[in-house]
C-alpha positions in Angstrom: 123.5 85.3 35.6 123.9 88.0 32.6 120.4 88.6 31.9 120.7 91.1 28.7 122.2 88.2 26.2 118.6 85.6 27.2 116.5 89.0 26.4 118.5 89.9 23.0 118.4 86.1 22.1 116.8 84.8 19.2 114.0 82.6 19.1 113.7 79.4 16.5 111.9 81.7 14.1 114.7 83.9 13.3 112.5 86.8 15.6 112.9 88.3 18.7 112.5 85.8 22.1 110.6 88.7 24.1 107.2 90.4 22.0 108.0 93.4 24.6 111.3 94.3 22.8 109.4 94.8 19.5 107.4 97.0 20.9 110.2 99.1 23.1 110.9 102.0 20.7 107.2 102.9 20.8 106.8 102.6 24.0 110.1 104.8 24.8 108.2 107.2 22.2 105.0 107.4 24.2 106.6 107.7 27.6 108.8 110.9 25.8 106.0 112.3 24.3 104.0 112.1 27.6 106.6 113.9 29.3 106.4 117.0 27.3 103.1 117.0 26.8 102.7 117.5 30.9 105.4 119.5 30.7 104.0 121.8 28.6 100.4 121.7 30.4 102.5 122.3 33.8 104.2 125.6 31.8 100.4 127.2 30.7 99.0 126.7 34.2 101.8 128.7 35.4 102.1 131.3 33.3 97.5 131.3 34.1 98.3 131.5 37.7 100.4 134.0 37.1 98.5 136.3 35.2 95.5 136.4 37.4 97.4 137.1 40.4 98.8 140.4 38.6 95.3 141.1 37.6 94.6 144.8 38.7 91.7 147.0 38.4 91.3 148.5 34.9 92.6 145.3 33.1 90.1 144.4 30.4 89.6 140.8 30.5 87.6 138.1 28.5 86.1 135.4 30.4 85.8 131.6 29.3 82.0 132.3 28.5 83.2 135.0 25.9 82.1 138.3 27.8 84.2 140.9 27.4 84.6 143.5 30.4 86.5 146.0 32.7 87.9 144.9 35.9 86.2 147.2 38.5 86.6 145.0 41.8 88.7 142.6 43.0 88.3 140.1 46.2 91.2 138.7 46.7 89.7 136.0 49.7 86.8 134.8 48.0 88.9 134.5 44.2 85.6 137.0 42.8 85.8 139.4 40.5 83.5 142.3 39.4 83.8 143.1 36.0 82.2 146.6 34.1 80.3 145.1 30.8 78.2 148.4 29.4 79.8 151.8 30.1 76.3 153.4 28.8 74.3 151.3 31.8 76.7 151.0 34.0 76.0 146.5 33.8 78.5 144.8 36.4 78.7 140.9 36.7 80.8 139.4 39.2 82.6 136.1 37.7 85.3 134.4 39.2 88.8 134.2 38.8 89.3 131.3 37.4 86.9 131.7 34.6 89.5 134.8 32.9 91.0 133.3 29.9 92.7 136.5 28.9 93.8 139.6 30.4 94.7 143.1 28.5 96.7 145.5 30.4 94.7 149.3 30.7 95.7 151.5 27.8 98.3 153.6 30.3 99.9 150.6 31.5 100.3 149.3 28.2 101.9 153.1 26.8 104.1 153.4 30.3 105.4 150.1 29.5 106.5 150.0 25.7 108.2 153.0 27.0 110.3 151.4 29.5 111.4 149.3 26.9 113.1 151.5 24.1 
């Protein structure tokens, strides 16, 4: 039995037989929209990941609390950190990795590579 032509049909009111094919463009929309959406989450976690395990001593980071520091240490099995906060005091926190929202290269890395590139 051809199942397409009893879904298009029309009912006695001149509308649609089946409420659900009404409402299939917007549920097309929200499946697309999902599907970027995670796709895009998927992309920043990566390029996170990614960035902490190229994290190297020197690197200033900034952590998700807001503190702003010096990478001085790095245990790699336990995913800590120590990080320099005061160069007058000499203050050192440990934090761990996963609380780095951003990293900055050292100044010397940063020089030796814009001058890789021209």
């Amino acid at each position: 039995m051809d199942w397409l032509p009893l879904l298009l049909a029309e009912g006695e009111q001149g509308g649609p037989a089946n409420p659900l094919i009404q409402f299939a463009p917007i549920i097309l929309f929200f499946i697309v929209m999902m599907i970027f959406m995670s796709r895009s989450s998927a992309r920043q976690r990566r390029e996170q990941q990614a960035k902490l395990s190229a994290l190297k001593k020197n690197d200033k980071v900034v952590t998700n609390a807001g503190i702003i520091g010096i990478v001085v240490a790095i245990k790699e099995n336990e995913d800590e950190i120590t990080l320099r906060v005061d160069d007058a005091s000499n203050t050192r926190i440990r934090v761990l990795k996963s609380s780095v929202a951003q990293v900055t290269p050292a100044e010397g890395q940063v020089a030796s590579a814009t001058e890789t590139k021209t």
